[in-house]
C-alpha positions as CSV (number, residue, x, y, z in Angstrom):
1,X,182.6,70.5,230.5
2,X,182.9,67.0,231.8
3,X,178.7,67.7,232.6
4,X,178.0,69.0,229.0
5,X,180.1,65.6,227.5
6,X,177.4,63.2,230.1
7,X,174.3,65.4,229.0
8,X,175.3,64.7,225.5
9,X,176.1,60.9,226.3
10,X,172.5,60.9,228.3
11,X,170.8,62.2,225.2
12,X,172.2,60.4,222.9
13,X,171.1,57.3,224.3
14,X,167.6,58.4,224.7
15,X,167.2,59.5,221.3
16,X,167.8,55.5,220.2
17,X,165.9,54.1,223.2
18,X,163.1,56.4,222.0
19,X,164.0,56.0,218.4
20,X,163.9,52.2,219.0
21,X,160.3,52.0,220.9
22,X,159.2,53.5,218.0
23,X,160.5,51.2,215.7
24,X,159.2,48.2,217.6
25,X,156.1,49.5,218.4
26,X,155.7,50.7,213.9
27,X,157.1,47.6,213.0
28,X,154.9,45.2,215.6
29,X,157.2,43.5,217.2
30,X,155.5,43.7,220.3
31,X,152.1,41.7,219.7
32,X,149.5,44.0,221.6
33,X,147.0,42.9,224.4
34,X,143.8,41.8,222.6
35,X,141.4,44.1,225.2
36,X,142.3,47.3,224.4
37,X,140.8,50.3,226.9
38,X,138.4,52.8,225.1
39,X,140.7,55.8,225.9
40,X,143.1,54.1,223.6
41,X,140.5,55.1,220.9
42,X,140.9,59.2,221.7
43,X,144.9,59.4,221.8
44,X,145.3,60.1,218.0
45,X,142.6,63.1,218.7
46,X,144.7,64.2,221.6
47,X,147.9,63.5,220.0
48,X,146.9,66.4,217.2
49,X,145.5,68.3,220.2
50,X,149.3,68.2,222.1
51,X,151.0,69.0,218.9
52,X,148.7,72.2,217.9
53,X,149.1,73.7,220.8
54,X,152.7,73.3,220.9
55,X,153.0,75.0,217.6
56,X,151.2,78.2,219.3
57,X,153.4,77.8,222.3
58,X,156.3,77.7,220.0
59,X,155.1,81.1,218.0
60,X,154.5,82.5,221.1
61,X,157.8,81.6,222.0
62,X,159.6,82.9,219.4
63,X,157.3,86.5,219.6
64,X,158.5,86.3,223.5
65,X,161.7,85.9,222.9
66,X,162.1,88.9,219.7
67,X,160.8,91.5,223.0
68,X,163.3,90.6,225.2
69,X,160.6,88.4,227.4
70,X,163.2,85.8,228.6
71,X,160.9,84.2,231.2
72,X,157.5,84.1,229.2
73,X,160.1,82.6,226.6
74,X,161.5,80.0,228.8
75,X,158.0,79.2,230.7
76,X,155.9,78.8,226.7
77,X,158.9,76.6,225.8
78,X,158.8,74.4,228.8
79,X,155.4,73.9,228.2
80,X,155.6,73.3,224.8
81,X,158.7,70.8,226.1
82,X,155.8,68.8,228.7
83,X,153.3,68.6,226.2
84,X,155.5,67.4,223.4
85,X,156.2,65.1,226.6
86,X,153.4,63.9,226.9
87,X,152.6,63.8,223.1
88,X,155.1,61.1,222.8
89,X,154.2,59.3,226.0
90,X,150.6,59.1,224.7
91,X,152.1,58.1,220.8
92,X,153.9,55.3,222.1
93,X,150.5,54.1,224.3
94,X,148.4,54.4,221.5
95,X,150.6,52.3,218.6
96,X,151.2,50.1,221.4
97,X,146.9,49.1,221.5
98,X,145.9,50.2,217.9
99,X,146.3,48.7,214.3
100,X,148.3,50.9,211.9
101,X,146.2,53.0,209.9
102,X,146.7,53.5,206.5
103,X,146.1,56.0,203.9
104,X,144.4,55.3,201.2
105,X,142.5,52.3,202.4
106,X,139.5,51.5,200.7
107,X,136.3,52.8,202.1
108,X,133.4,51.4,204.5
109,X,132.2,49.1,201.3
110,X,135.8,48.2,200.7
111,X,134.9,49.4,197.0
112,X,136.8,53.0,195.9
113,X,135.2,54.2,192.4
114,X,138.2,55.1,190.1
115,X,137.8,58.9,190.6
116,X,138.0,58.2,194.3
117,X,141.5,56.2,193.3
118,X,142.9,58.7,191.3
119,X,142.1,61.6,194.2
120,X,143.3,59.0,197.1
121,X,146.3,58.4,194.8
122,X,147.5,62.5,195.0
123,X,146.4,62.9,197.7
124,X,148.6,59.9,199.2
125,X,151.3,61.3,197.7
126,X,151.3,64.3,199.6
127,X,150.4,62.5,202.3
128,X,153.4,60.0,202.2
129,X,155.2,63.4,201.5
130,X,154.2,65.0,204.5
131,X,154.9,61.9,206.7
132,X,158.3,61.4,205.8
133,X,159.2,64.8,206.0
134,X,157.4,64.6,209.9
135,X,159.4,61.6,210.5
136,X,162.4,62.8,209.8
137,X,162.7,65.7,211.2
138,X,160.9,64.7,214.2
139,X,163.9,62.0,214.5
140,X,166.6,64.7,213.9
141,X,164.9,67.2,216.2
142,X,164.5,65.1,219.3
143,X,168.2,65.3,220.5
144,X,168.6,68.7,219.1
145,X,165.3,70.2,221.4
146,X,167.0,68.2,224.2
147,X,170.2,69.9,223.6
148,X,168.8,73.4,223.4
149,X,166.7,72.8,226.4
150,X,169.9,72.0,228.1
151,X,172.0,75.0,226.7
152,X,169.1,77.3,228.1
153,X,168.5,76.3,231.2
154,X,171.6,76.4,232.0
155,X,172.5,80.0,231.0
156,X,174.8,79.1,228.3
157,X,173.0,81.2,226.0
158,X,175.6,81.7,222.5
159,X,175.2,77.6,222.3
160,X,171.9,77.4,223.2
161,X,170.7,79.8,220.2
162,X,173.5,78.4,217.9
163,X,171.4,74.8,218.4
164,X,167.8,76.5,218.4
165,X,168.4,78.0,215.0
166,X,168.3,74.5,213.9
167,X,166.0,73.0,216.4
168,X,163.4,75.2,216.4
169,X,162.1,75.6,212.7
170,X,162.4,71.1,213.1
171,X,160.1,71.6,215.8
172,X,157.8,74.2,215.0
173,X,157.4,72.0,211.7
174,X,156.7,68.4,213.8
175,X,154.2,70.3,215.7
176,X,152.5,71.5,212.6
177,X,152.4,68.5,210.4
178,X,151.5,65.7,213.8
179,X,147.9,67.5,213.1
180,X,147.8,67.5,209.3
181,X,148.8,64.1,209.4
182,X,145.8,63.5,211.4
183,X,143.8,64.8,209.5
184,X,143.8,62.9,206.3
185,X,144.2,59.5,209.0
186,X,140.7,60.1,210.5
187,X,138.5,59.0,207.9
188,X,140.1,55.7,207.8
189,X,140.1,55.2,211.6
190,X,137.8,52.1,212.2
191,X,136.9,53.6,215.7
């Protein structure tokens, strides 16, 4: 019990250490080195790369798990659980170098005709939409994904699926909308 109570301790303060990076790193508080490396310039690609294929491990996952396939269940998830990894190593990197992007910016000619306004307009709002929602879960689902990851590996199974009921559908969703949100961000990369 006493090990359960530090784990909890432990991930609580990594969910507001990582919680706060981000923060900083949104807000620019931090002013970034004027060179930035051209790698910089392919994170967001890969960052959409890490999450899509985190969403398959994570169906996989679930599909593994439904036939009684405990190990391919723990090894997709673990995998998923290093890529997410480095997903948010690589997140952190790149709004560390890069300007925020924004949707909605004008275009090329810095000129939008007013049906392009009224179609970036919807579409920002389910943009914005999507966004929050990623945020916010992605924020409640970091400590819970630790948690779970905790519960199952070490055999304490009734918790561990008590936590992943709420964990995984928070994940599975992050996963899906990191991409989407990159999507309607690349046309207004300046790189």
């Amino acid at each position: 019990m006493k090990s359960e109570k530090s784990t909890k301790i432990l991930i609580t303060i990594l969910t507001i250490i990582v919680l706060a990076i981000v923060i900083i790193l949104n807000k620019k508080f931090v002013t970034p080195p004027s060179h930035i490396p051209e790698f910089i310039y392919h994170l967001p690609l890969l960052n959409a790369i890490l999450n899509s294929t985190s969403f398959i491990l994570l169906i996989f996952s679930l599909l593994a798990i439904k036939q009684k396939k405990i190990n391919v269940h723990k090894n997709l998830n673990l995998l998923a659980f290093i890529l997410s990894a480095i997903f948010l190593i690589s997140y952190v990197v790149a709004h560390f170098y890069l300007p925020e992007t924004i949707y909605g910016d004008a275009n090329h000619n810095g000129i939008l005709e007013e049906n392009e306004k009224i179609e970036v307009g919807l579409l920002r709002k389910l943009y914005l939409l999507i966004l929050s929602t990623h945020i916010i879960f992605a924020t409640v689902a970091f400590p819970l994904i630790l948690l779970s990851f905790y519960y199952g590996l070490n055999n304490k199974i009734l918790q561990h699926q008590k936590i992943v009921r709420f964990a995984y559908p928070l994940w599975l969703y992050v996963c899906f909308t990191g991409p989407i949100v990159y999507l309607f961000l690349r046309p207004y990369y300046g790189f």
